[in-house]
MIDOSE-1310 file (N, C-alpha, C; in nm, 2 decimals, decimal comma, always signed):
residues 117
xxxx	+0,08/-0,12/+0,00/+0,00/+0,00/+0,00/+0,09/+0,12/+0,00; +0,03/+0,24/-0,07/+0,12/+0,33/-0,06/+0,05/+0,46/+0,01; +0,12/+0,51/+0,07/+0,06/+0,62/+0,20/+0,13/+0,77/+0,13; +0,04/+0,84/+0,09/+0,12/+0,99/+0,06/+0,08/+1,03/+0,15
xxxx	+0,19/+1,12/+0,19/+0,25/+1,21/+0,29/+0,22/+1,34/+0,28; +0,20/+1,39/+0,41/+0,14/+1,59/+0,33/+0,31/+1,67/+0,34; +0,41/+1,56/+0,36/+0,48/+1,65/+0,40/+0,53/+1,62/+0,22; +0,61/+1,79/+0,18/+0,65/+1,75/+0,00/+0,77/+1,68/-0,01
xxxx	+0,83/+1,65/-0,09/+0,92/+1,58/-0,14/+1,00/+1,68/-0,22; +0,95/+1,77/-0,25/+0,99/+1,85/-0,37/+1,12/+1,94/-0,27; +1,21/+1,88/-0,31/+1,39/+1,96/-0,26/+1,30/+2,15/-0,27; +1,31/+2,17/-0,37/+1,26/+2,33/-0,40/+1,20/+2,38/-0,34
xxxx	+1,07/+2,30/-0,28/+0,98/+2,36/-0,17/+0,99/+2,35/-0,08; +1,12/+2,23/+0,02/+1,17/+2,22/+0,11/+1,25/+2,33/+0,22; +1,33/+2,39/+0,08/+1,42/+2,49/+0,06/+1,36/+2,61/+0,08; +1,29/+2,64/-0,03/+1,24/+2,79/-0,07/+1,14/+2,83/+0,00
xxxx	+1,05/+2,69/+0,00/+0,91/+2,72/+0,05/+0,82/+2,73/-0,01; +0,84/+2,80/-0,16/+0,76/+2,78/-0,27/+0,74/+2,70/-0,37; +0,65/+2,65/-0,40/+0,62/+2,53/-0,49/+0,68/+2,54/-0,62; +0,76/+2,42/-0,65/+0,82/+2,42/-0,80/+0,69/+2,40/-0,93
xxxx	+0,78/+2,46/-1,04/+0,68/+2,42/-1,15/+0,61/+2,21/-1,16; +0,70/+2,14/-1,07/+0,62/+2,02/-1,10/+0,58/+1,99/-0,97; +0,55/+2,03/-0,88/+0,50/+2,05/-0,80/+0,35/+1,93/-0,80; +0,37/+1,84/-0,75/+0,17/+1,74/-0,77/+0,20/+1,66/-0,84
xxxx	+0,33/+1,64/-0,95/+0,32/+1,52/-1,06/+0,32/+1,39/-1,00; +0,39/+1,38/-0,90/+0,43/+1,24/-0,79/+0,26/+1,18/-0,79; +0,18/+1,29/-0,68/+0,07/+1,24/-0,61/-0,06/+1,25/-0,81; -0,01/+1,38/-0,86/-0,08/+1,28/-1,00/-0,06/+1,20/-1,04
xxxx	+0,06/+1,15/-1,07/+0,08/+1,01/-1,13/+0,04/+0,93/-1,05; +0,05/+0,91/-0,95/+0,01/+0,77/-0,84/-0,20/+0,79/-0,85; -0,27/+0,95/-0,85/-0,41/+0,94/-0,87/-0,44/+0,90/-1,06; -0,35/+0,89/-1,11/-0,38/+0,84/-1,25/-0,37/+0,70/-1,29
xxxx	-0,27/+0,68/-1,20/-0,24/+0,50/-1,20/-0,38/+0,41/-1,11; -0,45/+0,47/-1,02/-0,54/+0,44/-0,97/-0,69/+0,51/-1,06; -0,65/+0,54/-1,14/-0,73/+0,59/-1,26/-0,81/+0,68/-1,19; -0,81/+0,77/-1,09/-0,90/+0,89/-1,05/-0,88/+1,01/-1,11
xxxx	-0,90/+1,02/-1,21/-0,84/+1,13/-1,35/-0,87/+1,24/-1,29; -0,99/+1,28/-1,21/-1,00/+1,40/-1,14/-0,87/+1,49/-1,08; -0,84/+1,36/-0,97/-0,73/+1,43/-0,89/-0,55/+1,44/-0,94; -0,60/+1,34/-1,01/-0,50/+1,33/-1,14/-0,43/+1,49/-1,21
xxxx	-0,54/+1,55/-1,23/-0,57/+1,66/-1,33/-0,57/+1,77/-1,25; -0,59/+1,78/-1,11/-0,60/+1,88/-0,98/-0,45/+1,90/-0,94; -0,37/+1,76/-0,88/-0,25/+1,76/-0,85/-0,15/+1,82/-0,96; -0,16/+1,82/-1,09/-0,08/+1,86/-1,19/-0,15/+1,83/-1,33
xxxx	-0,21/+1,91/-1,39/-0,29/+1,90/-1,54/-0,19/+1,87/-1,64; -0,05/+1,88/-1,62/+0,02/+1,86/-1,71/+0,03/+1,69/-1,74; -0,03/+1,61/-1,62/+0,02/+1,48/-1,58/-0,05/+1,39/-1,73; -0,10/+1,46/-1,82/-0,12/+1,34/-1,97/+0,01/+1,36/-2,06
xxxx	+0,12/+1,46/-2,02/+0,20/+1,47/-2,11/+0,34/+1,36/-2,02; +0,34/+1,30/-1,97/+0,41/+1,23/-1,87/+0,45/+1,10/-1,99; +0,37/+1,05/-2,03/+0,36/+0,88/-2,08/+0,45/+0,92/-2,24; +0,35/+1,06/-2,31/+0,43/+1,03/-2,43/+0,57/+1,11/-2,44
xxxx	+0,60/+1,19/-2,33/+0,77/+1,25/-2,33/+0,83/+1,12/-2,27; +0,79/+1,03/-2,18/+0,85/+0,94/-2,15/+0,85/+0,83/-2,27; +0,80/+0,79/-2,34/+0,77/+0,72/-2,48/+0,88/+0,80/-2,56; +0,89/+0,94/-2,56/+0,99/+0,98/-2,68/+1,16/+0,97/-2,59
xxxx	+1,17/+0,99/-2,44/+1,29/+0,97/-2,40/+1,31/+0,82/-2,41; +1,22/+0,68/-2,41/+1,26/+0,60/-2,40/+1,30/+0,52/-2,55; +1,29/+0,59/-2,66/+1,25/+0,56/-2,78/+1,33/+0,69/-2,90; +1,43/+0,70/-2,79/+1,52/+0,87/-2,86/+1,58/+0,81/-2,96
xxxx	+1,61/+0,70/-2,94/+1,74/+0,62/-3,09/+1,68/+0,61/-3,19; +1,53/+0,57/-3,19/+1,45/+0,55/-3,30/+1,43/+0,66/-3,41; +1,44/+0,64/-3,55/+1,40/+0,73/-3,63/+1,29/+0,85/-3,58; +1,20/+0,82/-3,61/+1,09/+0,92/-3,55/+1,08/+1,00/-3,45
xxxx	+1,12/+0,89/-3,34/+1,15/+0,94/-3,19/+1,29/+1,04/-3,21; +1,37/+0,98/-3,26/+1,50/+1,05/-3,23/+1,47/+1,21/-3,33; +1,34/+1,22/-3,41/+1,34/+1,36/-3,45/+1,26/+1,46/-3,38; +1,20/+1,42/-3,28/+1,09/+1,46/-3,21/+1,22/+1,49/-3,09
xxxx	+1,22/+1,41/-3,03/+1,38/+1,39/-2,92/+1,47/+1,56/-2,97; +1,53/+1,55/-3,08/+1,59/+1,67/-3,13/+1,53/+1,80/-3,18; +1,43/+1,82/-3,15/+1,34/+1,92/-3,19/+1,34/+2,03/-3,07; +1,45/+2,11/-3,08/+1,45/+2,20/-2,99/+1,27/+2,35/-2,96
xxxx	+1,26/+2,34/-3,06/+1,08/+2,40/-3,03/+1,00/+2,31/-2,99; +1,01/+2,18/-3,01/+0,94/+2,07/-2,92/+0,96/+2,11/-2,79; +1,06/+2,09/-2,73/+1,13/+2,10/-2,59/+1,09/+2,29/-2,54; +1,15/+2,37/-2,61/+1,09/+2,51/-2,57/+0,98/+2,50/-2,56
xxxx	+0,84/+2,46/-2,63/+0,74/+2,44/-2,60/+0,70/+2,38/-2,52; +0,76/+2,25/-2,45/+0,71/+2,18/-2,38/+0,75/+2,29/-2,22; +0,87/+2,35/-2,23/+0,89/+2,42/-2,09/+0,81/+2,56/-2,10; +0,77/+2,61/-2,19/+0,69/+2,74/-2,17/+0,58/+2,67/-2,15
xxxx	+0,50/+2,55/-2,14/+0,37/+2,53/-2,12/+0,38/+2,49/-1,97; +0,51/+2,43/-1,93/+0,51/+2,38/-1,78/+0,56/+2,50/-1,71; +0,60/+2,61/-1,74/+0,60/+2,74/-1,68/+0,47/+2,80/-1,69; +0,40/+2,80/-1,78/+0,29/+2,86/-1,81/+0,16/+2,80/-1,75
xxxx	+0,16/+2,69/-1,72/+0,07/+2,62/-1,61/+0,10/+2,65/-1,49; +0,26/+2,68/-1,45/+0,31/+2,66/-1,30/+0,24/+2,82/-1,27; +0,27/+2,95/-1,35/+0,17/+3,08/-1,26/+0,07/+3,07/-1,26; -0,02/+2,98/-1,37/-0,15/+2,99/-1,36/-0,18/+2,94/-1,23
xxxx	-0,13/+2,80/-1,17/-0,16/+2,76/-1,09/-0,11/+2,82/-0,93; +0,00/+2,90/-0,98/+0,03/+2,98/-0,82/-0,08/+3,13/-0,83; -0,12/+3,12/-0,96/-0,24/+3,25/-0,86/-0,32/+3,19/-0,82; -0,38/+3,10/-0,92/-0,52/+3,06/-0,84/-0,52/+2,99/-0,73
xxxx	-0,38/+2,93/-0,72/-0,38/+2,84/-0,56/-0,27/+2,87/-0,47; -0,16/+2,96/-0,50/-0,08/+2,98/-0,41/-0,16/+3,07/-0,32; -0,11/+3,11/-0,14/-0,04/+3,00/-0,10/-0,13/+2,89/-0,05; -0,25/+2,89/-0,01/-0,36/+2,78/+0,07/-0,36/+2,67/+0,01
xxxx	-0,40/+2,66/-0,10/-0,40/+2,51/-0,18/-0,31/+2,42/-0,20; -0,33/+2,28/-0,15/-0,25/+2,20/-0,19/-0,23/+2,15/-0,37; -0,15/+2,11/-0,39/+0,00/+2,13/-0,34/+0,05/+2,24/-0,38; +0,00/+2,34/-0,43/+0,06/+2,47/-0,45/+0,05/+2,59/-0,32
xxxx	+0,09/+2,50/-0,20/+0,11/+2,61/-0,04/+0,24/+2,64/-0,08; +0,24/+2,69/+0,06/+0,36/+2,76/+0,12/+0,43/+2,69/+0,23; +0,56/+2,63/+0,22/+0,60/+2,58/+0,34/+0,65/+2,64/+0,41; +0,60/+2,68/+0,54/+0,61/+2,77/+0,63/+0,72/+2,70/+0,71
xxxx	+0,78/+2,55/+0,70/+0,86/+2,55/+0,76/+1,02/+2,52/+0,70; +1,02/+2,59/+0,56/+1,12/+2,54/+0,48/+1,30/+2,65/+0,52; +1,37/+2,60/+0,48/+1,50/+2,66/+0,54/+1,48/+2,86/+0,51; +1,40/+2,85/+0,40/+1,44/+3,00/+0,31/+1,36/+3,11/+0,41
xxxx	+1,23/+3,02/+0,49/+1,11/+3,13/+0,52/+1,23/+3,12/+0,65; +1,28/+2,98/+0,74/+1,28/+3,05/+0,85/+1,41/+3,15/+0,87; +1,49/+3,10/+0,74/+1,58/+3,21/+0,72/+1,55/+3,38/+0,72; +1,49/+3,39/+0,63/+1,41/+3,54/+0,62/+1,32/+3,56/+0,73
xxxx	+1,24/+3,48/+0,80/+1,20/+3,52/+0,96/+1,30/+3,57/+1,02; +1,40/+3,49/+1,06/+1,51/+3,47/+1,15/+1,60/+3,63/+1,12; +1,59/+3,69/+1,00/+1,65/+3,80/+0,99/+1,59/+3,91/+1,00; +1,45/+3,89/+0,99/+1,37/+4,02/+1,05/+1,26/+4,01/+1,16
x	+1,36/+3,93/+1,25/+1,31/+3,93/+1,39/+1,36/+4,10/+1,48
């Protein structure tokens, strides 16, 4: 059985305190594999593009694959859309919403506390 944790895993958010751009893909992928497409799509909407970038990294040697693989506007597009999800999602849900909170107890906040005490 597998037990998710409220505490993140995400090094970035650990650190910073603020939610990285993949921020949810872990607990999406594990609500997609249990086929709950809802929470799937809540945790990280990006999480349908998971299977076929993983299909073109595992499949880079191949003709086809290896053109798609080398397609530098492939790739720029693919990071302006996972940047381009990640503000959407920090307005509408930073900081209250999971998983796009605020870790109030990450090194950076108690650092910046700690200096304007």
């Amino acid at each position: 059985m597998i037990v998710l944790s409220t505490e993140s895993l995400c090094l970035y958010k650990i650190i910073y305190g603020i939610p990285c751009p993949g921020c949810g893909m872990i607990r999406s992928l594990y609500h997609l594999v249990i086929l709950d497409i809802r929470s799937a799509f809540y945790y990280h909407p990006l999480v349908f593009l998971v299977i076929p970038v993983g299909i073109i990294l595992l499949f880079k040697k191949r003709k086809g694959f290896n053109r798609i693989y080398k397609n530098r506007i492939f790739w720029i597009f693919l990071l302006c859309l996972l940047l381009g999800v990640w503000v959407v999602r920090m307005v509408l849900m930073f900081p209250e919403k999971e998983p796009m909170d605020f870790n109030y107890s990450s090194l950076g906040y108690k650092i910046f506390r700690s200096l304007f005490k």
